[in-house]
C-alpha positions in Angstrom: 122.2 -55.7 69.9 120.1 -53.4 72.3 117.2 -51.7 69.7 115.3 -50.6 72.7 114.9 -46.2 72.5 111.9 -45.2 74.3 111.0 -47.2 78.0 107.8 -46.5 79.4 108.1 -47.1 83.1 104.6 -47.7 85.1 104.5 -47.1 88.5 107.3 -44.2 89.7 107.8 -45.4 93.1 110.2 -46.6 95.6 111.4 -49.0 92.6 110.0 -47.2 89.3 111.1 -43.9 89.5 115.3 -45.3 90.1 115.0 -47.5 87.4 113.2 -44.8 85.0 115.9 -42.6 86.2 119.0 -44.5 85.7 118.0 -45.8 82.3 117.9 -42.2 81.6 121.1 -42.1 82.8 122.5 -43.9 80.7 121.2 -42.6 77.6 117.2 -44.0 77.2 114.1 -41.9 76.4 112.1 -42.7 79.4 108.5 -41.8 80.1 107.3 -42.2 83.9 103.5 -42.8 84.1 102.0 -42.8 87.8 98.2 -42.2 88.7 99.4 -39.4 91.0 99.2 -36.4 89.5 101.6 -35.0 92.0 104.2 -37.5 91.3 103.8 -36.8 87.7 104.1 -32.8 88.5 106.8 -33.3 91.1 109.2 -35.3 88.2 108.6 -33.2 85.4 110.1 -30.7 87.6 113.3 -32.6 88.2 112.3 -33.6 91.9 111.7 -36.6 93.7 108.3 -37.1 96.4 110.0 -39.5 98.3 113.6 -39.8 100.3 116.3 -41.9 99.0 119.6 -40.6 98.5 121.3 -39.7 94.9 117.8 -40.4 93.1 117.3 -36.7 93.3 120.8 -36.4 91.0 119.8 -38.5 88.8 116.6 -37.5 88.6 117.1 -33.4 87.9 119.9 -34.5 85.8 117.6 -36.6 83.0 114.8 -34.3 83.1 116.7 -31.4 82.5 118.6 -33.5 79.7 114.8 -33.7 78.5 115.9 -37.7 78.3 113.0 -38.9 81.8 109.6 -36.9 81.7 106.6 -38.1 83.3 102.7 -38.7 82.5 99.7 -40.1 83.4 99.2 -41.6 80.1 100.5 -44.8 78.7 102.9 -43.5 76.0 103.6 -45.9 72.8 107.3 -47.3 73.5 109.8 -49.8 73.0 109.8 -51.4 76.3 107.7 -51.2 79.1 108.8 -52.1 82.6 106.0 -52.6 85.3 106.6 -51.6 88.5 103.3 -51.1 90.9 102.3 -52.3 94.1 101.2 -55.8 95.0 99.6 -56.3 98.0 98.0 -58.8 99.5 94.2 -59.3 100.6 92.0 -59.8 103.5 93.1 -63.7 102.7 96.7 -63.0 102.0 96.7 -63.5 98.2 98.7 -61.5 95.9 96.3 -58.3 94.8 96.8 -58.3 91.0 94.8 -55.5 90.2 97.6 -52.5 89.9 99.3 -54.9 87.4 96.1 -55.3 85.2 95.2 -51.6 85.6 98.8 -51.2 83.7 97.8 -54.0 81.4 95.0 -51.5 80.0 97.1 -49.2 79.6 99.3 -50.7 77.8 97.8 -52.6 75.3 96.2 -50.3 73.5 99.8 -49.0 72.6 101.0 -52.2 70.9 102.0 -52.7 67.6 104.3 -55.6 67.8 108.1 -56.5 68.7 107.8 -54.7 72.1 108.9 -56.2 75.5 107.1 -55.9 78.8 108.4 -56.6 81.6 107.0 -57.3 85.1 109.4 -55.4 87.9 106.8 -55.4 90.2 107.5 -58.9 93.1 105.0 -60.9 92.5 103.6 -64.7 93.1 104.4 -67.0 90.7 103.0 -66.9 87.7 101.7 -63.4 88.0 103.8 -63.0 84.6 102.0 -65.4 82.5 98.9 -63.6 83.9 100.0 -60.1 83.0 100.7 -61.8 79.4 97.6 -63.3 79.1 95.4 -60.4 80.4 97.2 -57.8 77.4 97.2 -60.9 75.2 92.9 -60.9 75.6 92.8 -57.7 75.3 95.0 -58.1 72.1 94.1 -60.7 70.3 95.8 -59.7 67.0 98.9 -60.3 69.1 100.9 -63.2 70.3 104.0 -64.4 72.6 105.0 -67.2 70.5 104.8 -66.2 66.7 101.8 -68.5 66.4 99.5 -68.1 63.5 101.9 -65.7 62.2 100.8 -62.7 64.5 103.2 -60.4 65.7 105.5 -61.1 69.0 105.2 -59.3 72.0 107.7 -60.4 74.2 107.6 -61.0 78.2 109.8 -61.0 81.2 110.3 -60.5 85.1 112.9 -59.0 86.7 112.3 -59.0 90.1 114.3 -55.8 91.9 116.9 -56.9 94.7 117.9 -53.2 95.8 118.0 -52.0 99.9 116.1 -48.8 100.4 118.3 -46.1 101.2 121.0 -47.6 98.6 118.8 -47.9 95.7 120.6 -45.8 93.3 124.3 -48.2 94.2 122.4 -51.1 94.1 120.4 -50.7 90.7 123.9 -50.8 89.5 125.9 -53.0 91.6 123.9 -56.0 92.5 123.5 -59.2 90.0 120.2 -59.1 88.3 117.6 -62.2 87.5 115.7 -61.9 84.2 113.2 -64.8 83.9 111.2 -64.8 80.4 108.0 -66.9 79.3 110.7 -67.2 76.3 114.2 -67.4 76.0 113.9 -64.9 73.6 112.0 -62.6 76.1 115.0 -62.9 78.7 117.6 -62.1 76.5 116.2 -58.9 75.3 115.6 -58.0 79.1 119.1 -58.8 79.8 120.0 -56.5 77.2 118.2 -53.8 78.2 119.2 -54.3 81.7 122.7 -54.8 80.8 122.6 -50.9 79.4 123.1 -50.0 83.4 123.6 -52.9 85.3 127.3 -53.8 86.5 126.6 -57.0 88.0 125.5 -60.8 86.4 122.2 -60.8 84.8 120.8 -64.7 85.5 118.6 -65.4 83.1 115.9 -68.1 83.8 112.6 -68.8 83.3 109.4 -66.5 84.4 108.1 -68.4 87.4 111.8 -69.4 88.4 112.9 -65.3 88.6 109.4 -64.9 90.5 110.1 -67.8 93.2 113.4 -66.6 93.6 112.7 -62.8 94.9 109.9 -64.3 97.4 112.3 -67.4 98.4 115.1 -64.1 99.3 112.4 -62.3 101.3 111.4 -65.2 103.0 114.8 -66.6 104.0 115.1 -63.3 105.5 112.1 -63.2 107.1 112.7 -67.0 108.7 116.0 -65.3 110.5 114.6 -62.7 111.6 111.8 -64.4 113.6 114.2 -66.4 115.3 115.5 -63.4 116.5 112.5 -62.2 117.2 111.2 -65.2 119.2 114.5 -65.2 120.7 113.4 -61.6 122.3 110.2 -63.1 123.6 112.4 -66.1 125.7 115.4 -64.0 126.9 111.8 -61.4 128.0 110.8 -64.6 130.0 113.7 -66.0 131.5 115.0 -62.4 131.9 118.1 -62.1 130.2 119.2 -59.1 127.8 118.6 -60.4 124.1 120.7 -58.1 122.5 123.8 -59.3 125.1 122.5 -62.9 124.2 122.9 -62.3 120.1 126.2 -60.9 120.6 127.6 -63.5 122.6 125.8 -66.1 120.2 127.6 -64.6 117.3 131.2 -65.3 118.1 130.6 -68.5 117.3 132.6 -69.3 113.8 129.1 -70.3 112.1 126.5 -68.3 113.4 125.7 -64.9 112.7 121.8 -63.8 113.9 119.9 -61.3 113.2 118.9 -58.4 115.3 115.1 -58.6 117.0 112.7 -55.4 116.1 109.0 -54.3 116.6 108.1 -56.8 113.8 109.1 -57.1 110.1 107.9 -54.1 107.8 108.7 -53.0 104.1 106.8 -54.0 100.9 109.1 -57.1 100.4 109.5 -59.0 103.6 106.6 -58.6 105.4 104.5 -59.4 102.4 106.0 -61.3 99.7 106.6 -65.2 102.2 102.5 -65.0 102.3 102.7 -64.9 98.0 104.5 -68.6 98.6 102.2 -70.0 101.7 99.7 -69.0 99.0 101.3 -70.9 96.0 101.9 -73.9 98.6 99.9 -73.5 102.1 100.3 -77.5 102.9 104.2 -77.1 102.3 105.1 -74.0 103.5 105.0 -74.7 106.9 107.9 -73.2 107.9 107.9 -69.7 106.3 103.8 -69.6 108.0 105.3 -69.8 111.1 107.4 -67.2 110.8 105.4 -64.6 108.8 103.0 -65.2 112.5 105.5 -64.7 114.9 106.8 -61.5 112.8 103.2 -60.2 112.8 102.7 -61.1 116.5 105.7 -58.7 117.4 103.6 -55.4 117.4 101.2 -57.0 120.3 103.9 -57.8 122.1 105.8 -54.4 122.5 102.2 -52.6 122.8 101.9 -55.0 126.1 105.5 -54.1 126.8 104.3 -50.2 126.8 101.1 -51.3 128.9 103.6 -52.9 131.4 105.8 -49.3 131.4 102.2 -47.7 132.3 101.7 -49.5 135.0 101.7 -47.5 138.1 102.1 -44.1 136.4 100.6 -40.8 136.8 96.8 -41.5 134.6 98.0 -38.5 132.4 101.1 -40.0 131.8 102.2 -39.2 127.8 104.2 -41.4 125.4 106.7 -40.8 122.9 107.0 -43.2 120.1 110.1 -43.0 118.2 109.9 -43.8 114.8 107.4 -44.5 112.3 109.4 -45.7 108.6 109.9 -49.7 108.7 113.7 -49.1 108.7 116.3 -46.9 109.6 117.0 -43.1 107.8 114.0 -43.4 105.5 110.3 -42.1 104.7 108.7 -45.6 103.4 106.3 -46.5 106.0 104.7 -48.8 104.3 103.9 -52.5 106.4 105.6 -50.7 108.9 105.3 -52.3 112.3 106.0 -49.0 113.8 102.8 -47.5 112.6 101.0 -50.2 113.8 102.1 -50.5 117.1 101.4 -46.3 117.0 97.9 -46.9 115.8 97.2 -49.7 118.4 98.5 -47.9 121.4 96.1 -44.6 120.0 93.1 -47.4 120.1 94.2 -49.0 123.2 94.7 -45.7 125.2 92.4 -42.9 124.1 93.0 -40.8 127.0 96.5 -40.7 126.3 99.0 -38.5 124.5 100.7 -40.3 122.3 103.5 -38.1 120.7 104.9 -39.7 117.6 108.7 -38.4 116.4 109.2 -39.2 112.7 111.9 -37.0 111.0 111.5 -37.9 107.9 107.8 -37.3 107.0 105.7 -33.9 107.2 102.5 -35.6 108.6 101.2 -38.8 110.5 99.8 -41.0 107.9 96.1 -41.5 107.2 95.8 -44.5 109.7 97.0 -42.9 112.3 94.6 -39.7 111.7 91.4 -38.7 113.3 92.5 -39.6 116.6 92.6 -36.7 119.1 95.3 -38.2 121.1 97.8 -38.9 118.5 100.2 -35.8 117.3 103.4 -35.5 115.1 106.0 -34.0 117.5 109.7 -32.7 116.9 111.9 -34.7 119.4 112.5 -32.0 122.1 109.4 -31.5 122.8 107.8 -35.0 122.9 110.8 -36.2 125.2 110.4 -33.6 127.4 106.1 -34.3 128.0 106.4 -38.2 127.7 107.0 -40.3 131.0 107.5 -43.7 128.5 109.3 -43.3 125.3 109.3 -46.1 123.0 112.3 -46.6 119.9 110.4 -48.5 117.5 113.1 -47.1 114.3 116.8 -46.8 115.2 116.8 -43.3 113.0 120.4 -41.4 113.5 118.7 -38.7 115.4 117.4 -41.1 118.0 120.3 -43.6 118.4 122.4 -40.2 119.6 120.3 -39.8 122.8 121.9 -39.8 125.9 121.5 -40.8 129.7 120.6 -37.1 130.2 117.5 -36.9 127.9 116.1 -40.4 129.1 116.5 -39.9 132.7 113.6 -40.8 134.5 111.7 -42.6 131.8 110.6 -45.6 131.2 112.3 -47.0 127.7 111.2 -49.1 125.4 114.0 -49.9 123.1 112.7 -52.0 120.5 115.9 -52.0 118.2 118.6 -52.2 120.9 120.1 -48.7 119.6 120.5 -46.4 122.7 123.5 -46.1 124.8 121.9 -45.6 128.1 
């Protein structure tokens, strides 16, 4: 029986601020707490500072239900679901320091009986760290019961939702709830179970963390084979795209498509979490987190190679900036680094970056004089090489007409010319 009123949600992101939402939804006093002030602002309005479609719904409708506000202080609660960033560092370990920052927040607010859970993906046994980080800073407190001191219970639930179909997705797909008790998982199942449709699998902590990065990385492994396909059929001089689709009439095989490299918070990040856990085993997902991250290079010599033999004042049009199609999140994009390296590479050229869905180049790419945000029109009409790097809808509708002339780059195999 679900006893769970007030969630505190940490983190309002790409991940925290759906799952704050639809748990206020569905009936649940939710706080939001983010370090952004303008996030906080933005939510208490009813609005949403990022693109994904229906959050916006959901979001207007809780606040104005006075059921999701948002804070920069960790409220006392019933529950509280983690959901910040984990990125890796210079050496390609998990960064675990967003997790204890909401660990200080936290703990303070305890009194006992409450559950936390980790949302965030994370390398195995980030859990049992999070645990053990309130549980210093809590002595009084335990996970177990032992010595009779009061139970605060822990969980991960890793989030399996696709950008751009979040909101369907948080309801749809089957959920894994791994606790450091069994007791842990079933009271995250529950609270889960208040929205989500699909099966909740409940496992242990380190077994719910393994299993997000094994997803990422399985899709990770295909897509490097498509993408080293895209360097042989570049050598032997064959059209890789033509190649896939012949390849894929076969009864058991279905490859991916090749890109400019493998972007997102997940895919492009999470594989290095197990060649961390396991660096003389994983030999296989190393491989392929390198030829992923040696895709970027590759189309910046493909660009050089376009240059060749061009006007010196020639101009460039780079297509694309999120790390997937019809979104904002840029974040591991391969897009912006190709952007940024072709800026270093080529300083006395115009490089004239199209990106519908954000109102500014992000601070990598800034401080350059020869790098400019540029509505479509205009960037296609100076640029001698345009290169597709995102196959957004307003780029995979160009036509012969508006390439003529130019020297294409198509990245994502999306244009009709």
């Amino acid at each position: 029986m679900l006893t769970i009123e007030k969630v505190a949600v940490i983190g309002l992101g790409y991940i925290g601020l759906p799952t704050a939402a639809i748990l206020a939804a569905n009936g649940i006093r939710v706080i939001g707490v983010d370090v952004n002030q303008g996030t906080v602002d933005a939510v208490n309005r009813g609005e949403v500072p990022f693109v994904e479609p229906d959050l916006s719904v959901h979001v207007a409708g809780a606040v104005s239900q006075k059921l999701l506000s948002a804070s920069t202080e960790t409220p006392t609660a019933d529950a509280y679901i983690v959901a910040v960033p984990t990125p890796f560092l210079s050496d390609r370990t998990a960064d675990l320091s967003y997790i204890e920052s909401a660990a200080l927040g936290i703990a303070p607010q305890l009194r006992g009986g409450e559950l936390i859970i980790l949302e965030s993906t994370s390398p195995p046994r980030a859990t049992r760290h999070l645990a053990n980080y309130i549980l210093g800073l809590r002595p009084d407190l335990s996970s177990d019961g032992a010595n009779g001191k009061p139970v605060v219970h822990f969980a991960h639930c890793p989030e399996r939702v696709l950008p751009g179909r979040v909101m369907i997705e948080l309801v749809t797909n089957d959920r894994i709830v791994g606790g450091t008790t069994r007791e842990a998982a079933e009271r995250a199942k529950d609270l889960y179970g208040v929205f989500c449709q699909g099966e909740i699998h409940l496992t242990d902590d380190v077994t719910a963390e393994m299993a997000k990065l094994v997803e990422n990385a399985y899709r990770d492994v295909n897509i490097a084979f498509a993408n080293e396909l895209s360097f042989i059929s570049d050598t032997v001089g064959i059209d890789v795209w033509e190649l896939i689709r012949l390849a894929n009439h076969h009864p058991r095989v279905n490859i991916l498509q090749p890109g400019p490299g493998v972007g997102g918070h997940c895919i492009a990040v999470d594989p290095w979490f197990i060649v961390a856990a396991a660096p003389e085993d994983a030999k296989l997902i190393r491989q392929a987190r390198e030829v992923n991250d040696s895709k970027p290079e590759w189309v910046v010599g493909k660009v050089m190679d376009a240059l060749s033999g061009l006007p010196a004042k020639s101009e460039i049009a780079v297509l694309g900036l999120a790390f997937k199609a019809n979104i904002d999140d840029l974040r591991e994009s391969p897009a912006v680094e190709i952007a940024k390296r072709l800026a270093d590479a080529l300083p006395e050229k115009c490089i004239n970056v199209v990106e519908p869905h954000v109102q500014e180049l992000p601070s990598s790419l800034t401080g350059r004089n020869n790098i400019s945000l540029q509505d479509l029109e205009h960037a296609l009409e100076r640029s001698a090489v345009v290169v597709l790097l995102v196959d957004h809808e307003a780029f995979t509708k160009l036509t012969d007409d508006q390439l003529i002339g130019k020297a294409v780059i198509d990245t994502r195999g999306a244009l009709k010319v």
